[in-house]
C-alpha positions as a Markdown table, in Angstrom:
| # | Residue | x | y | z |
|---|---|---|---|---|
| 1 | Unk | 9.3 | 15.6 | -37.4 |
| 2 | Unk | 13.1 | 15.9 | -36.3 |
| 3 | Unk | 14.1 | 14.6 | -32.9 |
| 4 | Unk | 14.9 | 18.4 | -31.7 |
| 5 | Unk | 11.0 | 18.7 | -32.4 |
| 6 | Unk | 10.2 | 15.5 | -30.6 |
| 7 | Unk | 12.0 | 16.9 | -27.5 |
| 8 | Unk | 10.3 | 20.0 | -27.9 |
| 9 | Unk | 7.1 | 18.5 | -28.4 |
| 10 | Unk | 7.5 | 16.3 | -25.5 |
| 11 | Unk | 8.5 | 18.5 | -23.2 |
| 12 | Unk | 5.9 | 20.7 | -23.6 |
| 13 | Unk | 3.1 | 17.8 | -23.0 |
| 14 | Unk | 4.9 | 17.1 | -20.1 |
| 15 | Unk | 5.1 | 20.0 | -18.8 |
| 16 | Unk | 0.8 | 20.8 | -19.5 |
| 17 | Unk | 0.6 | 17.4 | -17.6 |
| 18 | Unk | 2.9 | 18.3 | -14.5 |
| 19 | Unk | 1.1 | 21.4 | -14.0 |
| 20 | Unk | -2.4 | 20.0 | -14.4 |
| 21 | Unk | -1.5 | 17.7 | -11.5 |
| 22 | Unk | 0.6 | 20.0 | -9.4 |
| 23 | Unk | -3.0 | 22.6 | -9.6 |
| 24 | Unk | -4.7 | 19.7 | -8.5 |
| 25 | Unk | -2.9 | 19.1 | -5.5 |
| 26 | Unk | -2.8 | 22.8 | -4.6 |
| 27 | Unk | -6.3 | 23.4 | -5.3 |
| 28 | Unk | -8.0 | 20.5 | -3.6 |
| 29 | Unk | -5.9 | 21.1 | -0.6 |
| 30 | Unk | -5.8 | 24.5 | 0.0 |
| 31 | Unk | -4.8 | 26.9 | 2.2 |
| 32 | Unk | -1.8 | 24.8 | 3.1 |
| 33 | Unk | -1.6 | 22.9 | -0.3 |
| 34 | Unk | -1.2 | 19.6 | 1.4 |
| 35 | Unk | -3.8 | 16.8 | 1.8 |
| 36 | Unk | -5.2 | 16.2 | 5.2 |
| 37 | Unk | -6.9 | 14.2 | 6.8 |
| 38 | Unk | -10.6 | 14.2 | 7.9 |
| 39 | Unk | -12.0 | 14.2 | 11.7 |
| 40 | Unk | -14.3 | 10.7 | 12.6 |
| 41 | Unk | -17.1 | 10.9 | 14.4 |
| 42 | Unk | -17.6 | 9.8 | 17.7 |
| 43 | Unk | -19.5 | 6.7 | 16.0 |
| 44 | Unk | -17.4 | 6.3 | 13.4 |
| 45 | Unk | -14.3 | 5.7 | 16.4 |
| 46 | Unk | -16.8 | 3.6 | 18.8 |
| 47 | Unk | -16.8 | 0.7 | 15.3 |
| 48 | Unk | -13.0 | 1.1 | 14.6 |
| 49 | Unk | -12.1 | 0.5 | 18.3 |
| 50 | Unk | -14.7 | -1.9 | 19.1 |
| 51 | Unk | -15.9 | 0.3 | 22.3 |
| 52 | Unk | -18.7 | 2.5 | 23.2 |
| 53 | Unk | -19.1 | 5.8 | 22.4 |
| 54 | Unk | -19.3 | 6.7 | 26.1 |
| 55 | Unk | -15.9 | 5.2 | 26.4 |
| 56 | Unk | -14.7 | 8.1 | 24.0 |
| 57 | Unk | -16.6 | 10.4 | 25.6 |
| 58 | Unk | -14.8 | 9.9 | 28.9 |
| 59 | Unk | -11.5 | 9.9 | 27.2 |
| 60 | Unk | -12.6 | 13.0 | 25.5 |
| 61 | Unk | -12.8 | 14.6 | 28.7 |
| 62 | Unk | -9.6 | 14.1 | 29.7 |
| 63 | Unk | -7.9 | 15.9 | 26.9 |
| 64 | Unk | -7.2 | 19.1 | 28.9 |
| 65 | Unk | -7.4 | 21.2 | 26.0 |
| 66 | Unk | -10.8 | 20.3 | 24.3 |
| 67 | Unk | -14.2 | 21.7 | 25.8 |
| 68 | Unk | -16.1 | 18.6 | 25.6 |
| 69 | Unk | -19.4 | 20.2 | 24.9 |
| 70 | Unk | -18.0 | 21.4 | 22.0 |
| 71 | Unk | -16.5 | 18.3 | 20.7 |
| 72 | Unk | -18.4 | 16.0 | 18.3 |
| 73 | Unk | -15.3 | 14.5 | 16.6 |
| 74 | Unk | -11.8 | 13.3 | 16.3 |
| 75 | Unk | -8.7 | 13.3 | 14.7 |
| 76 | Unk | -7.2 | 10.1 | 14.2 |
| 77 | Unk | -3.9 | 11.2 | 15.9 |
| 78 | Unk | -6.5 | 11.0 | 18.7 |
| 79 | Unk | -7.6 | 8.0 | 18.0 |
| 80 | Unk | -4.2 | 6.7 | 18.2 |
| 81 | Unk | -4.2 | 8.2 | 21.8 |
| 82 | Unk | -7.1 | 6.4 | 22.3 |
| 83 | Unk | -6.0 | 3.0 | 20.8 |
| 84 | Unk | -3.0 | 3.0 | 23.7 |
| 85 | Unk | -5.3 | 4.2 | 26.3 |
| 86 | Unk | -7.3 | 1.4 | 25.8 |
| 87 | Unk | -4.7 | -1.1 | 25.7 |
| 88 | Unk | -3.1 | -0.2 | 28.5 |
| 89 | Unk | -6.4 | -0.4 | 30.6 |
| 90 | Unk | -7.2 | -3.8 | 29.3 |
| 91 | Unk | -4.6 | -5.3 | 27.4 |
| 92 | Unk | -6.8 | -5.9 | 24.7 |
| 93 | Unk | -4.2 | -6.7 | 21.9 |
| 94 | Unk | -7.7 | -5.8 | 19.1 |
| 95 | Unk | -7.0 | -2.3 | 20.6 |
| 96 | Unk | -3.6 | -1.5 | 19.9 |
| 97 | Unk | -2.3 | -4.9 | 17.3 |
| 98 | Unk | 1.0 | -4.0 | 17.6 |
| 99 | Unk | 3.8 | -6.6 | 16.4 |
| 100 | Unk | 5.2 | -8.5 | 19.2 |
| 101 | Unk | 9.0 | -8.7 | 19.1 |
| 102 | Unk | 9.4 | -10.2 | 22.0 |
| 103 | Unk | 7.0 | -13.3 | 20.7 |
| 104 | Unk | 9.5 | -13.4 | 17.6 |
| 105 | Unk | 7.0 | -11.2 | 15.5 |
| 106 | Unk | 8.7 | -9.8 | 12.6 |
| 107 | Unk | 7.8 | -7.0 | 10.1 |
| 108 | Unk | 5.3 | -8.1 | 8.0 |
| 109 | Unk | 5.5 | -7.1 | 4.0 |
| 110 | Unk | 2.5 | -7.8 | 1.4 |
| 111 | Unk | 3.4 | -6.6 | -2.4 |
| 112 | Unk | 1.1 | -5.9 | -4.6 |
| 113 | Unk | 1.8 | -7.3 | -8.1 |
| 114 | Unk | 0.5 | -8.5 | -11.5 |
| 115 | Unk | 1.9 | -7.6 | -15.2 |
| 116 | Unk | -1.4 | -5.9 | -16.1 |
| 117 | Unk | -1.8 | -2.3 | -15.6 |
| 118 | Unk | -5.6 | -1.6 | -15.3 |
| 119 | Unk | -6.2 | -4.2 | -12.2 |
| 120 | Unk | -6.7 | -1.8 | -9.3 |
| 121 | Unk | -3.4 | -2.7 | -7.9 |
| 122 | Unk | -2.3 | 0.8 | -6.4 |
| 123 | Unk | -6.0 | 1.5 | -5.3 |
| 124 | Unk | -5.5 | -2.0 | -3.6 |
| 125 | Unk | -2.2 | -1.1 | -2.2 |
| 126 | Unk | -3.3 | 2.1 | -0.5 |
| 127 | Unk | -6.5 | 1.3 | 0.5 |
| 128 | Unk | -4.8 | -2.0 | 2.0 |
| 129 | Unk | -2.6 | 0.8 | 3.6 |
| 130 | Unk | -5.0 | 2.7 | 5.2 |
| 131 | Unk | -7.2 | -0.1 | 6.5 |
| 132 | Unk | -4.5 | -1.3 | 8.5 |
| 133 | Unk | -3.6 | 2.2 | 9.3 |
| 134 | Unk | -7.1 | 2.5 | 11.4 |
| 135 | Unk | -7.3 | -0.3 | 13.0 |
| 136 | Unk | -4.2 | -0.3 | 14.8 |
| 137 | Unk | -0.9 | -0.7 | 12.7 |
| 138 | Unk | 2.3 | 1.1 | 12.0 |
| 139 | Unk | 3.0 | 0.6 | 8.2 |
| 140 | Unk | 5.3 | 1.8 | 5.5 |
| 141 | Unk | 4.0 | 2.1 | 1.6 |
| 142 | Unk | 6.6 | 1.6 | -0.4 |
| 143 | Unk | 6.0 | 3.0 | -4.0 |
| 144 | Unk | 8.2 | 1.0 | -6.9 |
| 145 | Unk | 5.9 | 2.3 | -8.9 |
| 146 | Unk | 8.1 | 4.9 | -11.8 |
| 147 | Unk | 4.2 | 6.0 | -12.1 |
| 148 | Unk | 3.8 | 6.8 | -8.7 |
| 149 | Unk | 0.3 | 6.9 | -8.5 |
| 150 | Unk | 0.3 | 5.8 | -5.0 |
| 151 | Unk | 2.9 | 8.6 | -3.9 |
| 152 | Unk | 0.5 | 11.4 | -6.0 |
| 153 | Unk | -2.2 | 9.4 | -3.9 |
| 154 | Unk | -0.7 | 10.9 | -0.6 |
| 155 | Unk | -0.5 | 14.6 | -2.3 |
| 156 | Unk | 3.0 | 14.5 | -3.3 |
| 157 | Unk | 3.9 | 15.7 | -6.4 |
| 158 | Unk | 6.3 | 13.1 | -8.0 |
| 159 | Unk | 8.0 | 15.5 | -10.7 |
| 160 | Unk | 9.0 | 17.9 | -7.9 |
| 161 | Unk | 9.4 | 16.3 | -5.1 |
| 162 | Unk | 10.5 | 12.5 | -5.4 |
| 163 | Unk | 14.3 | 12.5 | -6.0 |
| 164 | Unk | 17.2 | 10.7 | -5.9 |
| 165 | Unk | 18.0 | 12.4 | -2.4 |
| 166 | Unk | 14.2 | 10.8 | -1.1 |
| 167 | Unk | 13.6 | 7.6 | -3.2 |
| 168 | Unk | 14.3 | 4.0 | -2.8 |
| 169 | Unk | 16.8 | 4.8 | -5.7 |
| 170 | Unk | 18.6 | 6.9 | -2.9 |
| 171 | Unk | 19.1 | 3.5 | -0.6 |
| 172 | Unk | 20.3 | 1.6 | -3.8 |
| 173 | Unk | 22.5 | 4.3 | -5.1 |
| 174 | Unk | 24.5 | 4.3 | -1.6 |
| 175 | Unk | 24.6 | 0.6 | -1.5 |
| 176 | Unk | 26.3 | 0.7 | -4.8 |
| 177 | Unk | 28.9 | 3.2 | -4.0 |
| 178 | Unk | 29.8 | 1.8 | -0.4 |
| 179 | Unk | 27.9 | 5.1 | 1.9 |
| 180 | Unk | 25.9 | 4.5 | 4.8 |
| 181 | Unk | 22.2 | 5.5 | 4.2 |
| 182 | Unk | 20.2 | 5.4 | 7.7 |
| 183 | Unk | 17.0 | 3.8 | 5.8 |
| 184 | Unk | 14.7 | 5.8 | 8.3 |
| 185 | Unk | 15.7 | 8.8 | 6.4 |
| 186 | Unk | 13.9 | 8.3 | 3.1 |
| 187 | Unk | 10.9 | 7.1 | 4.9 |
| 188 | Unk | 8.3 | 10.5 | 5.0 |
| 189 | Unk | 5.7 | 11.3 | 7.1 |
| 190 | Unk | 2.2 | 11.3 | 5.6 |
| 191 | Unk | -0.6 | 12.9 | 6.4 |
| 192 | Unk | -1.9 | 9.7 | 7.7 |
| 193 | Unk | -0.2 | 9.4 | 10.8 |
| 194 | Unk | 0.8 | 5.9 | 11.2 |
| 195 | Unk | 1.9 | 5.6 | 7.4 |
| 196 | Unk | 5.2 | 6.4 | 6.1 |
| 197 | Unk | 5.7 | 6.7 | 3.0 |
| 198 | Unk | 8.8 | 6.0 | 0.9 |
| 199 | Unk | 7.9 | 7.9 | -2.6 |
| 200 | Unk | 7.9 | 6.5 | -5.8 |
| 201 | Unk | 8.7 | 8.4 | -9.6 |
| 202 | Unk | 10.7 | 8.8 | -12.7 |
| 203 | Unk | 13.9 | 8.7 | -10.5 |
| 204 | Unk | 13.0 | 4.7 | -9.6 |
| 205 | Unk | 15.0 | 4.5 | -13.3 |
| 206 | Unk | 18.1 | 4.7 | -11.3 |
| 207 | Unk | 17.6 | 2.4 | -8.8 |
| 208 | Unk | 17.0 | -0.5 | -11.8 |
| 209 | Unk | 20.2 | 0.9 | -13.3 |
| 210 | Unk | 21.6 | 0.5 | -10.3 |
| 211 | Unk | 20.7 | -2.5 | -9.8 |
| 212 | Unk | 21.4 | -4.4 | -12.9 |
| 213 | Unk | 25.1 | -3.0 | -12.7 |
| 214 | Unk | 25.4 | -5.0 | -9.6 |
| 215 | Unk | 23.4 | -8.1 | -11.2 |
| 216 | Unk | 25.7 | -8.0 | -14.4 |
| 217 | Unk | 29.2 | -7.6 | -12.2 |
| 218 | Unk | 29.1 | -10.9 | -11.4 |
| 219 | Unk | 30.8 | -9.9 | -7.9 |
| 220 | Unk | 30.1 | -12.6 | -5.0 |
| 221 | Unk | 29.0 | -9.5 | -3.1 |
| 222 | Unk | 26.9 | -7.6 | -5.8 |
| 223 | Unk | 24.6 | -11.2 | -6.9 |
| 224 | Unk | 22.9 | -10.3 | -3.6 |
| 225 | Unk | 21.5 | -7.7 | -5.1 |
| 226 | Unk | 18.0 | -9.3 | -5.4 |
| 227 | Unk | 18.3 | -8.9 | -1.1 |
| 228 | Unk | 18.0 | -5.1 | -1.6 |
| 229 | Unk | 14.6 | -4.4 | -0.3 |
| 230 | Unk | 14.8 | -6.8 | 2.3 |
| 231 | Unk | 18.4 | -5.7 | 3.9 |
| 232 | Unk | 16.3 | -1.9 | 3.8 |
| 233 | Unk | 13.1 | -3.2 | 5.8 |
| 234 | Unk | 15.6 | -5.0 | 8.3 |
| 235 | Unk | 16.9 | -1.7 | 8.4 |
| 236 | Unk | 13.8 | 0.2 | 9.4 |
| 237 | Unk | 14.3 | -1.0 | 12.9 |
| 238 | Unk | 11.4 | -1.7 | 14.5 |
| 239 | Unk | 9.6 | 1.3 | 13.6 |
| 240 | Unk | 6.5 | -0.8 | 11.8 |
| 241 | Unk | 4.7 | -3.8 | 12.4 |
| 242 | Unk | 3.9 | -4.0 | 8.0 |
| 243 | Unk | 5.0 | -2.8 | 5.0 |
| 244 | Unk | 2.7 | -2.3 | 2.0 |
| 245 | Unk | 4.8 | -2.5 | -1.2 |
| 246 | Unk | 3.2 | -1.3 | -4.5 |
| 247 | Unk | 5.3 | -2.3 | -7.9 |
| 248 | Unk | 5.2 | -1.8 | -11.6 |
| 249 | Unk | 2.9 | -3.9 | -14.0 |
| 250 | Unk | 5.4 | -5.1 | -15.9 |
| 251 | Unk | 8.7 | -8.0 | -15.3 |
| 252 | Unk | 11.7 | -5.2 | -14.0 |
| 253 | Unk | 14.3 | -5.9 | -10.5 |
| 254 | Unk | 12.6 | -3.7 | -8.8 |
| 255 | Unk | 9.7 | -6.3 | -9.0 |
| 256 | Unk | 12.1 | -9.2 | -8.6 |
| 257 | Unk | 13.7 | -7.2 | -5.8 |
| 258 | Unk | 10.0 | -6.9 | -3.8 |
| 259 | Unk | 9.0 | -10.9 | -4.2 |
| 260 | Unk | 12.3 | -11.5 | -2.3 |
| 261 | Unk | 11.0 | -9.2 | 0.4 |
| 262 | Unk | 7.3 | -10.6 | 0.4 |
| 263 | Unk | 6.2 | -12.3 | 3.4 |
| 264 | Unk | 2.7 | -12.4 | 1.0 |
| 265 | Unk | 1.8 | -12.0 | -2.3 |
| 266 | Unk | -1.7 | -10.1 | -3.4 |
| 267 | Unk | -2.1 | -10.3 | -7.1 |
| 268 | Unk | -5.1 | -7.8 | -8.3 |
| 269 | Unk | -7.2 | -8.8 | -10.9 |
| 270 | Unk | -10.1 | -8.0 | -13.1 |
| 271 | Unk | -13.0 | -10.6 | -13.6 |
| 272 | Unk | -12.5 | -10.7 | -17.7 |
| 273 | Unk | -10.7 | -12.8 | -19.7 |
| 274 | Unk | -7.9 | -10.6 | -20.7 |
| 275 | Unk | -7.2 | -9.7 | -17.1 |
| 276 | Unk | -6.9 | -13.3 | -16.1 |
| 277 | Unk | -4.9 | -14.5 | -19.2 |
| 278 | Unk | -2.6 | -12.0 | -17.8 |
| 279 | Unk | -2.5 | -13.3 | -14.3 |
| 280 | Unk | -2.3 | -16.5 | -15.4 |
| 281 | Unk | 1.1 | -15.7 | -17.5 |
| 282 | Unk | 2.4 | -13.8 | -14.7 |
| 283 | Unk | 2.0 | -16.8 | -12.4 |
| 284 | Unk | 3.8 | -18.9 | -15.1 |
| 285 | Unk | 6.6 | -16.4 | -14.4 |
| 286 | Unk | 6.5 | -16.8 | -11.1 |
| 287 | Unk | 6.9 | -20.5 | -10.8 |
| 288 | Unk | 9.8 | -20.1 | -13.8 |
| 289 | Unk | 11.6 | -17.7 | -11.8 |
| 290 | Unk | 11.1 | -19.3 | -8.3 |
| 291 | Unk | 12.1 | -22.8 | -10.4 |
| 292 | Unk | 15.6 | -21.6 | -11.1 |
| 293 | Unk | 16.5 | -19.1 | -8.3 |
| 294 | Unk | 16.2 | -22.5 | -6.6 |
| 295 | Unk | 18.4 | -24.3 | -8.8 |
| 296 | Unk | 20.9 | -21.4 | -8.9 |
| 297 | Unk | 20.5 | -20.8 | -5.2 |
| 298 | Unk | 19.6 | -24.4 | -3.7 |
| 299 | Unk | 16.4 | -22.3 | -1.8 |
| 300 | Unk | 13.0 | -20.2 | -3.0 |
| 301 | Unk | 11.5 | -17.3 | -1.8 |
| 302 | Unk | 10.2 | -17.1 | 1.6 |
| 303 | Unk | 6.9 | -16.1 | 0.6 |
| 304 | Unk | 4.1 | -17.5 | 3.2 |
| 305 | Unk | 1.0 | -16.7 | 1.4 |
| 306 | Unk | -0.1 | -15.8 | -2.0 |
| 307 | Unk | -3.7 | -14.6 | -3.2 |
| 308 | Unk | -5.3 | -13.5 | -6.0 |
| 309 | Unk | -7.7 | -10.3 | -5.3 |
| 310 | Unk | -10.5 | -10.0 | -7.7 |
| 311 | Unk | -10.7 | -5.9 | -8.3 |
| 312 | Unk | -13.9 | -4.3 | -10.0 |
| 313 | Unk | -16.8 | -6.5 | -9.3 |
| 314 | Unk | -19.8 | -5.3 | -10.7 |
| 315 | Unk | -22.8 | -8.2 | -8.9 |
| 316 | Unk | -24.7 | -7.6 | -11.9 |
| 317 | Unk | -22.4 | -8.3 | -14.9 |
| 318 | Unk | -23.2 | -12.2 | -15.5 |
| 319 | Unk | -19.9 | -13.1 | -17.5 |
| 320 | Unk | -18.1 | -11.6 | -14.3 |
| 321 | Unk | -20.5 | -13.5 | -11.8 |
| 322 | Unk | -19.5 | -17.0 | -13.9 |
| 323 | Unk | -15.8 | -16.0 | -14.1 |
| 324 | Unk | -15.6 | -15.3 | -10.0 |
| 325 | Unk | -17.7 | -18.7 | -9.8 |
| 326 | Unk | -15.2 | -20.4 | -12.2 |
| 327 | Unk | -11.7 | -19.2 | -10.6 |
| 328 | Unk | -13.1 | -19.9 | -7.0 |
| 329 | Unk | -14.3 | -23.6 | -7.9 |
| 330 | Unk | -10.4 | -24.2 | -9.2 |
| 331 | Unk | -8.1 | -22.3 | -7.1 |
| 332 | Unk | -10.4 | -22.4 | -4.1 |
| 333 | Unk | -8.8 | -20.6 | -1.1 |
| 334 | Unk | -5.6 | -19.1 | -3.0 |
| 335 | Unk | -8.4 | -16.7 | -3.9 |
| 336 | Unk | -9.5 | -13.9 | -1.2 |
| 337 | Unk | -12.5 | -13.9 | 0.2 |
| 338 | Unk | -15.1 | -11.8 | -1.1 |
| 339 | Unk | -14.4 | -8.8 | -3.8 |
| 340 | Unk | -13.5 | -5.1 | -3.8 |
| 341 | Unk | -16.5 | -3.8 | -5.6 |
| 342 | Unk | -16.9 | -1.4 | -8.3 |
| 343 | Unk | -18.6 | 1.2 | -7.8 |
| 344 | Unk | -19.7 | 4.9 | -8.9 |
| 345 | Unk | -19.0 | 6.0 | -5.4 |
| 346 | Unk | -15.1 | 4.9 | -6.2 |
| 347 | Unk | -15.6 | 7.8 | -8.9 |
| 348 | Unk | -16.8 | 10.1 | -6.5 |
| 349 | Unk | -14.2 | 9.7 | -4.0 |
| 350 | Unk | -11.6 | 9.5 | -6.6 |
| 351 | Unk | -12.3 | 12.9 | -8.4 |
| 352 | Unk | -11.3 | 14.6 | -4.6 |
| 353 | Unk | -8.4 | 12.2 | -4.9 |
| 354 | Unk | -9.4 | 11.0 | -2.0 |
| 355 | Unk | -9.7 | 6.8 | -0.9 |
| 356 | Unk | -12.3 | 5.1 | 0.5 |
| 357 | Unk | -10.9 | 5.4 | 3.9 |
| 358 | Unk | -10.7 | 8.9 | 3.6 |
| 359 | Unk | -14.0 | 9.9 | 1.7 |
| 360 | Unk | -16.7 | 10.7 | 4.0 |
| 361 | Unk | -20.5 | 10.8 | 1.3 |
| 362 | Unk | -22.9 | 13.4 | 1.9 |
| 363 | Unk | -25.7 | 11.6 | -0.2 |
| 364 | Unk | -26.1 | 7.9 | -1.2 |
| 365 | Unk | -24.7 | 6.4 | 2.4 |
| 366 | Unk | -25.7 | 3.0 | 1.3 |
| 367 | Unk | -24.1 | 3.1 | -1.9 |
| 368 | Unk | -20.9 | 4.0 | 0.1 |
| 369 | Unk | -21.4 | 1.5 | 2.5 |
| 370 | Unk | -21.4 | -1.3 | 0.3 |
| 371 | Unk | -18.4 | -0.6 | -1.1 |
| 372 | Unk | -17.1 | 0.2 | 1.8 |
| 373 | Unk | -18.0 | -3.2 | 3.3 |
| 374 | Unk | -16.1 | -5.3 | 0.4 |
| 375 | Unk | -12.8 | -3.4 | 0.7 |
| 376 | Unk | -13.2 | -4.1 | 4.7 |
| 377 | Unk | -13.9 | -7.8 | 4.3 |
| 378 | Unk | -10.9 | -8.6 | 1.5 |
| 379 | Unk | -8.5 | -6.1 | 3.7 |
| 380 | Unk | -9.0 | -7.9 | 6.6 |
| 381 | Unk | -8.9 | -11.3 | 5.3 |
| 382 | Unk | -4.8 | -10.0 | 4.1 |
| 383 | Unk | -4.9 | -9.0 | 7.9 |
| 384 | Unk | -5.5 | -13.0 | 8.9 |
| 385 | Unk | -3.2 | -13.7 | 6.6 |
| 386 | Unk | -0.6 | -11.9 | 8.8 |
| 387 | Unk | -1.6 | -12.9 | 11.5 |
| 388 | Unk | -1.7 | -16.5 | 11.2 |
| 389 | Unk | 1.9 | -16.0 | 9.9 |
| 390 | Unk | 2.8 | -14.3 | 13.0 |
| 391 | Unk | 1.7 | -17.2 | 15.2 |
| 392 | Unk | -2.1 | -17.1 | 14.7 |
| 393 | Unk | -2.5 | -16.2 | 18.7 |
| 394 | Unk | -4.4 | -13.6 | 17.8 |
């Protein structure tokens, strides 16, 4: 086959592909085409606030333009509303877990990265996202990601709608040429409202290009370049308390760039031996690279905690049950707590693209709720994680 066949060829599969997704989208989120949310109910908001549902009610009637008798749920914008309400009637920092500035509380970041593709680490990413997202927090997803799975994740189509203008490869591109990007301006809205999202695609190319020209100049001013990230979350003002940051599965800068940025690693992984072969090489990388950034530098990487995540579980595979036994007896606590379980019910949620967060099961509640339960417990034990980083007061 000639290459002007090739190109033809391969345009044409892409093309099928696109517009498979792109119907997707439209069709699961129709009339408006864009994903949305789903309402809680008023038990649903008395667990994630950790008040009574009587409390809602009373705040229900408040909202002038609801007839409470006709209310049984809520949005989460008014959950939000809630959240302050709460706080500012008891101080209760569970209610509202704001960063505190003024206690020298900085902007969080947790990246999520392994070489392997196949560990669950953009399901891990954005269900991390959204966890913190209803209890409380202000966060920013930042998709690395060329595959953008986590930006198609939020409904937006990557081919048409991530580009250079809208893409971390729009902060480094300006960085490179000496223009002032406000960094708040590639940082969308989502449908979640306290996540921001700054999309990921084909386009993330450029930003590597970009880059490695400033890595290869040799410029006093242009080695900096693995400070890229971090100099654009300083940037972000103080618009979020953390930022979530999903990145290839591979060795590439804009992985480099993200461990520079990490106040915490979580490294997804499979329970079989492949999988943790290839965690194991990818930690060998890490302690080569952090090894001579230090003697190139004189200092590491200000990373202040970093866990594995075992992905997948299935209770009843044996070989998995001794492999989980095995990596918790040697690395003890550098391993999470607990694992995000597989499950059918992931399939289920998954074919609405829709997360666990967002999912709400009409049959097999139990199922759900296991499931449920194990991303809850390994989410919030990254949310300790934070927390004791940010002073532990907590």
């Amino acid at each position: 086959m000639s290459d002007v066949d090739l190109v033809g060829t391969y345009r044409r599969i892409s093309e099928v592909l696109r517009s498979a997704q792109r119907a997707a989208i439209e069709v699961e989120n129709a009339p408006d085409k864009r994903k949305r949310l789903r309402t809680f109910s008023f038990h649903e908001a008395a667990a994630l606030l950790g008040t009574k549902p009587r409390q809602i009610t009373a705040f229900i009637k408040r909202l002038d333009h609801v007839e409470t008798s006709a209310r049984t749920r809520l949005t989460m914008e008014e959950l939000l509303e809630l959240r302050q309400s709460l706080h500012a009637g008891s101080g209760r920092l569970s209610a509202l877990p704001w960063r505190r500035s003024e206690l020298g509380e900085h902007l969080a970041t947790v990246v999520f990265t392994n070489f392997k593709g196949g560990s669950a680490k953009t399901t891990s990413s954005v269900h991390f996202a959204q966890y913190l997202a209803r209890v409380g927090y202000r966060v920013l997803l930042i998709d690395l990601d060329s595959q953008a799975s986590a930006t198609a994740q939020f409904g937006i189509d990557p081919s048409r709608e991530v580009g250079l203008e809208n893409s971390f490869a729009a902060w480094t591109m300006a960085r490179e040429e000496g223009r002032d990007l406000p960094a708040a301006s590639i940082c969308q809205k989502t449908y979640w409202p306290s996540i921001d999202l700054v999309p990921g695609g084909a386009v993330l190319a450029q930003a590597e290009e970009s880059l490695g020209r400033r890595s290869a100049n040799g410029k006093v001013e242009d080695i900096l370049y693995f400070d890229e990230l971090t100099c654009f979350l300083n940037s972000v003002g103080d618009s979020y308390d953390i930022a979530v940051v999903d990145t290839r599965p591979d060795v590439n800068i804009l992985m480099t760039i993200a461990l520079h940025a990490a106040t915490g690693l979580v490294v997804p992984t499979r329970a079989t031996m492949t999988d943790l072969a290839s965690t194991g090489e990818f930690f060998a990388h890490l302690a080569s690279y952090v090894a001579d950034f230090r003697d190139a530098f004189g200092s590491g990487l200000d990373t202040r905690f970093t866990k594995v995540m075992v992905t997948a579980y299935d209770p009843t595979d044996r070989s998995q049950e001794a492999l989980v036994s095995l990596i918790r007896e040697r690395f003890g606590d550098a391993v999470l707590p607990g694992e995000f379980l597989h499950s059918r019910i992931l399939g289920t949620a998954g074919f609405g693209k829709e997360t666990l967060y967002e999912y709400e099961p009409s049959t097999d509640r139990a199922a759900y709720n296991r499931v449920l339960a194990s991303a809850n417990g390994i989410n919030q034990a990254i949310e300790q994680e934070l927390q004791r980083v940010w002073g532990g007061g907590r």
